[in-house]
C-alpha positions as CSV (number, residue, x, y, z in Angstrom):
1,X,30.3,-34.1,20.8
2,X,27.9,-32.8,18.2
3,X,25.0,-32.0,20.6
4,X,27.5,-30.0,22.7
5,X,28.5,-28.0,19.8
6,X,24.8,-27.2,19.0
7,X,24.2,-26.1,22.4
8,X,27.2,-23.8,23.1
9,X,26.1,-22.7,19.2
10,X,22.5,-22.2,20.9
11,X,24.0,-20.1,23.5
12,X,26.1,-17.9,21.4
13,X,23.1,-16.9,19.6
14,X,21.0,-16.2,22.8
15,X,24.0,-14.1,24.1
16,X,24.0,-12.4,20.6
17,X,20.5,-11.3,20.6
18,X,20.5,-10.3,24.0
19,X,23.0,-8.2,23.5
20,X,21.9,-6.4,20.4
21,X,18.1,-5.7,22.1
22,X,18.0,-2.1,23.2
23,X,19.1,-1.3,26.9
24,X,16.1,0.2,28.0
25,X,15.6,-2.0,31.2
26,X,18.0,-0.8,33.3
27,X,17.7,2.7,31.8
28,X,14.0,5.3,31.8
29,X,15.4,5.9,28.5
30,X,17.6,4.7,25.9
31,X,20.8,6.3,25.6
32,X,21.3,9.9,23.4
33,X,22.8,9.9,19.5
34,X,25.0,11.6,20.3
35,X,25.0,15.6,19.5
36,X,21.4,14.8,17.4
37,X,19.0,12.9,19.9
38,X,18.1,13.0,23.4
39,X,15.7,11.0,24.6
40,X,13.0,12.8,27.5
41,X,11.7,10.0,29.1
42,X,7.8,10.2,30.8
43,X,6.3,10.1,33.1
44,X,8.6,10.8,35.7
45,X,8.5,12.7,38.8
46,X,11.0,15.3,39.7
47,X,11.3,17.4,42.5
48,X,12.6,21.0,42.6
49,X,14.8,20.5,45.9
50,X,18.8,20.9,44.4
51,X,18.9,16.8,44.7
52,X,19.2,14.6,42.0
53,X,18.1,11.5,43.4
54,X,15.1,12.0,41.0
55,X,17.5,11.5,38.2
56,X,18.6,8.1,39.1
57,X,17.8,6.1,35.9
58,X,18.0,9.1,33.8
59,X,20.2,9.3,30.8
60,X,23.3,12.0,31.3
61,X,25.1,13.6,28.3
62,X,28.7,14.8,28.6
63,X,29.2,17.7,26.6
64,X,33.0,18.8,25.9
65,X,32.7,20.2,22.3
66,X,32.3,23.7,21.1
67,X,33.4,26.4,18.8
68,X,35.5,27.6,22.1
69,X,37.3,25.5,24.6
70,X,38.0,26.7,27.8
71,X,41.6,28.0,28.7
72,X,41.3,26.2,32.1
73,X,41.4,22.5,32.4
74,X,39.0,23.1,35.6
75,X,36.9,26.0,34.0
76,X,34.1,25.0,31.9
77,X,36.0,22.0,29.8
78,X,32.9,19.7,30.2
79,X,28.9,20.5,31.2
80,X,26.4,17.8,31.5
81,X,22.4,17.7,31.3
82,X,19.1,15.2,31.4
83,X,16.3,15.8,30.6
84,X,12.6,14.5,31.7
85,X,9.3,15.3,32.0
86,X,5.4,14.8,33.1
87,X,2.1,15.3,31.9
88,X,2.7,19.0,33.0
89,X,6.2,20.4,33.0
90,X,9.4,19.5,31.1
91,X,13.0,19.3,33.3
92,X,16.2,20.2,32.7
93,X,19.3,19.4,34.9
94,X,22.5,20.9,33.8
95,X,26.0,20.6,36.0
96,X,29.1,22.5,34.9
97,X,32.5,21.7,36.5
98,X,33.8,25.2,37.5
99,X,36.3,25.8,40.3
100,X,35.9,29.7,39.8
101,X,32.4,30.6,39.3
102,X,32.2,34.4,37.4
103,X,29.0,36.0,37.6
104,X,27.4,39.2,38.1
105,X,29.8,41.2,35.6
106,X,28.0,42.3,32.7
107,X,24.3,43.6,34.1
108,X,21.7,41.0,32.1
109,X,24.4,39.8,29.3
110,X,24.4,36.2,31.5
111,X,25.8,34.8,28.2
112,X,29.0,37.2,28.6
113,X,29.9,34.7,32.1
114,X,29.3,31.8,33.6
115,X,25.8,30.6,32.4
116,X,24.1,27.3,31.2
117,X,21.1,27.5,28.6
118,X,18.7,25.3,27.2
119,X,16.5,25.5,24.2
120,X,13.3,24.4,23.3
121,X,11.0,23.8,19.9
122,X,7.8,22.9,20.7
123,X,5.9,24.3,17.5
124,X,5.5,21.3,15.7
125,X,8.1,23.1,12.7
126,X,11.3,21.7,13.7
127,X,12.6,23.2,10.5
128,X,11.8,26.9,11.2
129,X,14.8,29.5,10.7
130,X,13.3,32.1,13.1
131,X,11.7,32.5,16.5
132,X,7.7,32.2,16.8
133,X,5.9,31.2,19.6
134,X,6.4,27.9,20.4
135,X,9.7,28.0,20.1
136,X,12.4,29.7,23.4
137,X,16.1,30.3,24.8
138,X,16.3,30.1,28.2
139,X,19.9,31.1,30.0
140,X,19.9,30.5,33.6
141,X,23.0,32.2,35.3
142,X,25.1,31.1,39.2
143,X,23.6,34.3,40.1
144,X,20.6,32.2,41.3
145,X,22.1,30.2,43.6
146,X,20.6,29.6,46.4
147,X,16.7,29.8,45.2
148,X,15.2,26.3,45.7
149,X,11.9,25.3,43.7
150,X,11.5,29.3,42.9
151,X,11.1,31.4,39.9
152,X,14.6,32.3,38.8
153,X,16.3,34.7,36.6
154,X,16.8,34.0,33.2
155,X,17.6,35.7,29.7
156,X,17.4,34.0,26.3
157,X,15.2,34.7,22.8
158,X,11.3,34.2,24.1
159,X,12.4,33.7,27.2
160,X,9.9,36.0,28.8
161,X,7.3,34.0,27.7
162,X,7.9,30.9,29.6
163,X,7.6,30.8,33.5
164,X,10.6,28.9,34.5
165,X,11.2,27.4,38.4
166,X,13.8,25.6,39.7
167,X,16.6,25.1,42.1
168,X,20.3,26.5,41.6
169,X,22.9,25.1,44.0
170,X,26.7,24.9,44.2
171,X,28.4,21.3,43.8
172,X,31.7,20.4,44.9
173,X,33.1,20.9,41.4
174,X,31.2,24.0,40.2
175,X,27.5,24.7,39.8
176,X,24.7,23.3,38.7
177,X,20.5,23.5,38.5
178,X,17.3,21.6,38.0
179,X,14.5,23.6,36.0
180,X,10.9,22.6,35.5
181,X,9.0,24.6,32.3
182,X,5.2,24.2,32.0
183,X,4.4,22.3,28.9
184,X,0.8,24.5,28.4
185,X,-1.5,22.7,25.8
186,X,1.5,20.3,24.8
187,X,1.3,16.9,25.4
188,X,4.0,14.5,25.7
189,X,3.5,11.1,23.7
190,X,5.9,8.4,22.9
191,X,7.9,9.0,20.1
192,X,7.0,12.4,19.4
193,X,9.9,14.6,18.5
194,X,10.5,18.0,19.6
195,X,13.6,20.6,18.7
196,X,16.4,20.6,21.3
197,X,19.9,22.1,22.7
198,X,22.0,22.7,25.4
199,X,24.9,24.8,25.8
200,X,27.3,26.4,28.5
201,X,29.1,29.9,28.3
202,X,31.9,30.0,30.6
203,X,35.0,33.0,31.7
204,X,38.2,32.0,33.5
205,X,38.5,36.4,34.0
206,X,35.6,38.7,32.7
207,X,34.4,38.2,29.3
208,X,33.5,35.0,27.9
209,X,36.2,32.7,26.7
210,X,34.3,29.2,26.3
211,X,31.6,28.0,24.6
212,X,30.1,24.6,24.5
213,X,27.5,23.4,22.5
214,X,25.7,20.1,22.6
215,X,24.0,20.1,18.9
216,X,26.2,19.0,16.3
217,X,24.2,21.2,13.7
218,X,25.0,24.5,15.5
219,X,28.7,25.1,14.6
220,X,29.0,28.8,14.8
221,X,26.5,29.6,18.2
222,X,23.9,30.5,16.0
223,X,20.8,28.8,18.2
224,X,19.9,32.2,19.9
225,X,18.2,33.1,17.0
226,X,18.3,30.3,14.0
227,X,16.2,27.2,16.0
228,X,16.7,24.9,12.8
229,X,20.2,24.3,14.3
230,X,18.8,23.1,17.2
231,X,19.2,18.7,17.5
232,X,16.1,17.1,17.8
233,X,14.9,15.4,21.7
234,X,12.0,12.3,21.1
235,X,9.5,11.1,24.0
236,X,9.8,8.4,25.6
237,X,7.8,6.3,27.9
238,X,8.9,4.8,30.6
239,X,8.7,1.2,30.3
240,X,8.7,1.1,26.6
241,X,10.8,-2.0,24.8
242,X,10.8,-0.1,21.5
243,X,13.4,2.6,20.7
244,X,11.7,5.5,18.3
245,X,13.4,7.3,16.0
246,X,13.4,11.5,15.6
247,X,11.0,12.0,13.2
């Protein structure tokens, strides 16, 4: 009797550990804190094509939080995004359920409709209050459906100084994209930590009436031009048994 109750102890404690070891494995990275860290796992190959069978694997946020919730229960309640990237580009994939898509009502003010965005801090001062270079806004609007592994439209603070591609493509829910944006002289290394955010503007009629925002630190929409409210996205390589922390 006693060596049975040592070895179902002995298996408790196996089960225990197991359990409590990152899930990595089964993931190319380890899942996000939610509304701080997102993990951009490396290297991994993705292909501009409005398919996301390169995502497989990939980490996807749900975002349903903002400072304005849409009036629609099928309009822009919820977006999701992952992010990735290799030695030369980073990707974004953003989906947004939305059974009416509004776009193409307010000239180049994409953030007054329909419209995803994306934000970047790869200056190396994650604690900066203003714009420099390094640092960029990118707002890609439904307009652009249709353009597969192309250059597409966007608007956002130092937007015009990144060259973003991508594909654009309608889902059976709404709309939704897959962006590539050259990294330049950066280079991805594990555990690095670069600034981050994601957020989706939305309209049920003309002007904007929802706002989501992934970055718990931004509570009044203020990432187009104050980047220290952006959250904070860490490297990670694929493969890796060690989860780092956002430095």
């Amino acid at each position: 009797m006693k060596k049975k109750i040592v070895s179902v102890f002995a298996i408790v404690v196996v089960l225990a550990v197991f359990c409590a070891m990152p899930v990595v494995a089964q993931s190319k990275a380890p899942a996000e804190v939610t509304g701080e860290v997102v993990y951009i796992p490396f290297p991994v190959t993705i292909t501009l094509d409005g398919k996301t069978d390169d995502w497989a694997g990939i980490p996807i946020q749900a975002v349903d939080r903002g400072p304005k919730k849409s009036p629609h229960s099928k309009q822009n309640r919820v977006f999701n995004f992952a992010v990735a990237a290799d030695d030369a580009n980073l990707y974004v994939y953003m989906h947004s359920v939305d059974a009416k898509i509004v776009t193409g009502k307010h000239g180049k003010d994409f953030w007054n409709e329909d419209s995803m965005e994306f934000y970047f801090n790869l200056s190396g001062d994650l604690a900066a209050a203003a714009y420099k270079p390094g640092i960029f806004q990118i707002n890609i609007n439904p307009g652009n459906i249709g353009k597969n592994n192309a250059e597409l439209t966007v608007i956002g603070t130092n937007s015009e100084t990144v060259k973003v591609t991508g594909s654009v493509f309608a889902t059976e829910d709404g709309w939704a994209f897959e962006a590539a944006v050259p990294l330049g002289s950066f280079k991805p290394e594990h555990g690095k930590t670069v600034g981050f955010q994601a957020q989706a503007n939305g309209t049920t009629t003309k002007d904007r009436d929802s706002k989501l925002i992934w970055s718990k630190a931004d509570k009044a929409d203020a990432s187009y031009n104050k980047p220290n409210v952006f959250g904070k996205a860490v490297f990670f390589k694929v493969g890796s048994t060690d989860v780092p922390k956002a430095q």
